[in-house]
N, C-alpha and C positions, 0 to 999 in steps of 0.2 A: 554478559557474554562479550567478549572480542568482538572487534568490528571483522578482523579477519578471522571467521572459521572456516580454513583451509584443510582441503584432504590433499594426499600428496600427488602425483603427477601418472600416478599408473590409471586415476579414473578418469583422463582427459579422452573424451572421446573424437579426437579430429588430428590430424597432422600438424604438429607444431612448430616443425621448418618451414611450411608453409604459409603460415600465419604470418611466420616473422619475416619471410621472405615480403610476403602484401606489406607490412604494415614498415618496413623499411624503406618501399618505393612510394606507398602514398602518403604518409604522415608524416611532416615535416619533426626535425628532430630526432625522431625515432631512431633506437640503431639498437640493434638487436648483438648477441643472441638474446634469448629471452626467458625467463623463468616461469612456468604459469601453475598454479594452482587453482582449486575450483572450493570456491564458497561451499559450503555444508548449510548455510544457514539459509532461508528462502523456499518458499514454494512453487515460484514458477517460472523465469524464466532464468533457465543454468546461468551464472555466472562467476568469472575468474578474474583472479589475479596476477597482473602480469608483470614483474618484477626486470628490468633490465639494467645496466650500469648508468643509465642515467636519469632514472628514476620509475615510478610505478605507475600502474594503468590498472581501469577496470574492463575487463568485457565482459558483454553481458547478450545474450542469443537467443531466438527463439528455442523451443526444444522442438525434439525430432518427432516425427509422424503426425497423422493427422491432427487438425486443431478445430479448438469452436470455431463458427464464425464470429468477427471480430475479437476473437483474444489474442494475445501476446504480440499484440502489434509496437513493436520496439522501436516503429520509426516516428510513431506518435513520440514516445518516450523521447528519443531524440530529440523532435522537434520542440518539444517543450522546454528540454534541460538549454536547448542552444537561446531559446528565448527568454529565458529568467535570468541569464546570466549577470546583469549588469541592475536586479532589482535586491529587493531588502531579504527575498526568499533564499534560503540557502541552498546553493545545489551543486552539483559537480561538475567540472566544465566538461562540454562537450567538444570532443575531439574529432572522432570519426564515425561515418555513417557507410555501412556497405551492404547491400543489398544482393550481392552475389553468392547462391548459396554454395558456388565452389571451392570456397576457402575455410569453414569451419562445418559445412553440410545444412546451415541455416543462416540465412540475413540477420547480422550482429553490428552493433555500437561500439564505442572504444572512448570512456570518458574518464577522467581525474581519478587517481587514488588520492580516498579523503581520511587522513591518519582520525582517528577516535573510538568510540566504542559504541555498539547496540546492546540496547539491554532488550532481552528475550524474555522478563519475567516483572511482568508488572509492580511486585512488592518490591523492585532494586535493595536487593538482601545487602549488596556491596555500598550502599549508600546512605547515609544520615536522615533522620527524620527531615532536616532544614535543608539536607540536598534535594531529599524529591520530591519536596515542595516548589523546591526552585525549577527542577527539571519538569514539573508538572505545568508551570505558570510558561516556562519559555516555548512549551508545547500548543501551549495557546496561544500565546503570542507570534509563533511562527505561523499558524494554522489562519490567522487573523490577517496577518502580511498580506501572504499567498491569495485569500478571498479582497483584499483592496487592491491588488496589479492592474492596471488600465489595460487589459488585455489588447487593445485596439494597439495601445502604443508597443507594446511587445510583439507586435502583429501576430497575434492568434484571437485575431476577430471572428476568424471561422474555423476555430476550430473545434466548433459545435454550433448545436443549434440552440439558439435561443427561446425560451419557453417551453412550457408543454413537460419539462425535465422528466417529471415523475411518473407520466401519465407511458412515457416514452422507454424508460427504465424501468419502470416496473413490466412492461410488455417485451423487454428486450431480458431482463433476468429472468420471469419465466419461460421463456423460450430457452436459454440456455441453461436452466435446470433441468430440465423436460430433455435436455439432449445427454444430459449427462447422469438422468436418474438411473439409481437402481433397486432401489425398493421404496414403497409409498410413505412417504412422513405425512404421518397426520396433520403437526402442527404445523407445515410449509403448507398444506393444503389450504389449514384456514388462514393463513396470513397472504394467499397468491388469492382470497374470495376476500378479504378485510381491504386490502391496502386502498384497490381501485376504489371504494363506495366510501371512504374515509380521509380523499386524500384535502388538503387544506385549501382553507377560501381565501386564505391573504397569499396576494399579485405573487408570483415567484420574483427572485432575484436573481440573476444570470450573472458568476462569475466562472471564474477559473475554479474549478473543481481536481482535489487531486484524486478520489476513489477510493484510495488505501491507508489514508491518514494514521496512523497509531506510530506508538512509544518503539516499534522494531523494524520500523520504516526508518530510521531515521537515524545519521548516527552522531552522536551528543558529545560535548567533552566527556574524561573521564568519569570528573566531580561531577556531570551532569547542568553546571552553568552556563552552557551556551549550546544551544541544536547548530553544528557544523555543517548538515548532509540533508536535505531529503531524499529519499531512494523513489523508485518500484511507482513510478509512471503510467505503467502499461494502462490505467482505468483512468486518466484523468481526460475531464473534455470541460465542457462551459455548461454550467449547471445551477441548480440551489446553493447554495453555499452550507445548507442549514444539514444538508445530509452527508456532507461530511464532518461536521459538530457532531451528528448523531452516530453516526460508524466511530469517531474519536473515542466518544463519549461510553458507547454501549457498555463497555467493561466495568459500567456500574452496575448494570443488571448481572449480567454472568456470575455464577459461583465460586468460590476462590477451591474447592475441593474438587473440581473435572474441570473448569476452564481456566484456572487462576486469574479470576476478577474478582473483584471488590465485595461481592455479596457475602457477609459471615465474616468480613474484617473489619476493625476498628480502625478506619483509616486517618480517624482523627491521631491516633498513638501511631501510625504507622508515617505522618505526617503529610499525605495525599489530601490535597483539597478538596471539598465535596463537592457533587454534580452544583450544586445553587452555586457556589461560589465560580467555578470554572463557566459557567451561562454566564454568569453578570459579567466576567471579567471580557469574554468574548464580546458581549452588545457593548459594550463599553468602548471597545479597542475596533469594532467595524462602526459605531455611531447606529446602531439597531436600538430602538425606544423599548422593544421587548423582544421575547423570543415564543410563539404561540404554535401550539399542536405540537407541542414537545413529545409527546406518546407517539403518534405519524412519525416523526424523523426517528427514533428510536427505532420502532418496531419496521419501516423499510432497511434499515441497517440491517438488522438483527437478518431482514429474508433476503438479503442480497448478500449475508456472508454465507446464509446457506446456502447457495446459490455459485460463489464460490470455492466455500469446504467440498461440494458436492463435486465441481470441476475437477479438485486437486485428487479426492476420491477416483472418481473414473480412468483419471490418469494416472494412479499409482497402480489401479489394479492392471490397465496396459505396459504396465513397464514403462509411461513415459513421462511419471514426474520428476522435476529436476531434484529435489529431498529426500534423503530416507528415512524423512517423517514423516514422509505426502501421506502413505498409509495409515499413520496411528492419526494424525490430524483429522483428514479428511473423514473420517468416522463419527467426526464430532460434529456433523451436518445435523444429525439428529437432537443433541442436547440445546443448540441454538435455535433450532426450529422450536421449543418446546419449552424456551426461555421467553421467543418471541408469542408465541402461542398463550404464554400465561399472563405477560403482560398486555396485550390488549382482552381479553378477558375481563381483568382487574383495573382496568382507565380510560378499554377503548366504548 
């Protein structure tokens, strides 16, 4: 898929002389008039593109009406992208941060347009057995970066807390499943009674965490030889590192026939490295002697996307998700609960 899937300008919903009016007095260089489209691709917080004569922009906004607590906080987003700028992590620069919501109707960012593509479908149909192997290993290798930044030295020493991760996030995703439920999943039941009495004896590790890791986070050369971009911030804080391995990773459990992951492919012919080889390569590239309670990092993955699916769910059926696949998506809270469900079952 395009890194830009743009709908065109009739579904912008905010005053767009406006915008360009702000963004001509605060943003150095800037000069408007301005061209803006809005992403089709993404689930949560609206974003556009903003094309002017002397070159492109992204902004990216909360969405409108009420929110969880703590979700779409964009100025976290901000602050991280302004902090990684000058390390080995790839990311957009950050340009501008406004917190006023009378210019687009929400507190919105304004960071780099980064030319390359997102792919949206795990089996990259456009790419060679030896390209998405490549693009598969520099997936690691970005993911590995991102978990060694001296966070101290980027100064986001607080921008979480230290220890306790899982104990803390697993109490903070079922509360915002519980806010955003609408009918009972069994299998999110048993993995919100598993996760707590299960969770791992070796010390946690506190780094930078990004939340959202995967192959549509991110946007890659064409060929897929080099990750250009990390996107979609809003969930990252200082954490395990090992659970976003495991959210990375998950798409080896899921079905390739309702979720299009790896279960029922041959991913050896399809050229995708397997889950063993992508772990080694990871402890290898953070200096980790092993990688233990692999099933826990999995299966907390697996219930914090339900978690949320279930978010994008409640907001599509309010009219306020930013996709118009938040609906068919968000439905699929149920087969991931019931993926995660079956795997601790069969390891936990």
């Amino acid at each position: 898929m395009p890194a830009d899937a743009l709908s065109d300008t009739t579904e912008i919903p905010f005053d767009v002389d406006r915008l360009a009016a702000y963004l001509d007095a605060v943003v150095p260089g800037f000069r408007g008039p301005i061209r803006l489209h809005r992403f089709t691709n993404g689930q949560s917080n609206p974003t556009f593109r903003i094309d002017t004569d002397g070159g492109a922009y992204v902004l990216r906004k909360q969405p409108p009406g009420t929110l969880l607590p703590k979700a779409h906080q964009i100025d976290r987003e901000f602050r991280v992208l302004s902090a990684l700028a000058d390390t080995p992590v790839p990311v957009p620069a950050a340009v501008h941060y406004c917190a006023d919501p009378g210019i687009v109707g929400t507190p919105f960012y304004l960071m780099g347009h980064v030319r390359g593509a997102t792919f949206g479908d795990l089996m990259l149909p456009a790419l060679s057995p030896g390209q998405r192997r490549v693009v598969m290993i520099r997936l690691i290798e970005t993911l590995a970066a991102l978990h060694s930044v001296d966070v101290n030295a980027v100064g986001l020493g607080d921008y979480g807390r230290p220890g306790s991760f899982y104990e803390r996030q697993i109490a903070v995703w079922t509360r915002q499943y519980r806010a955003a439920e609408t009918d009972r999943i069994e299998g999110m039941e048993a993995l919100i009674a598993w996760l707590p009495a299960n969770m791992p004896k070796d010390p946690e590790r506190t780094t930078l965490v990004h939340g959202d890791f995967r192959l549509e986070n991110c946007i890659a050369a064409e060929d897929g030889s080099a990750i250009r971009a990390v996107l979609d911030w809003e969930l990252s804080t200082l954490g395990e590192p090992l659970a976003d391995l495991g959210y990375h990773l998950m798409h080896h459990y899921m079905p390739a026939s309702e979720f299009g992951g790896y279960v029922g492919v041959d991913t050896a012919a399809l050229g995708v490295p397997g889950e063993a080889e992508l772990l080694d390569l990871y402890a290898r590239l953070t200096g980790r002697p092993a990688i233990n309670d692999w099933t826990f990092h999995v299966a907390f993955a697996l219930f914090r996307s339900v978690g949320i699916l279930q978010g994008v769910y409640a907001r599509a059926l309010q009219g306020n998700a930013s996709s118009p696949y938040a609906l068919e998506r968000g439905r699929k809270a149920r087969l991931v609960a019931d993926v995660g469900h079956a795997l601790i079952r069969t390891r936990g």
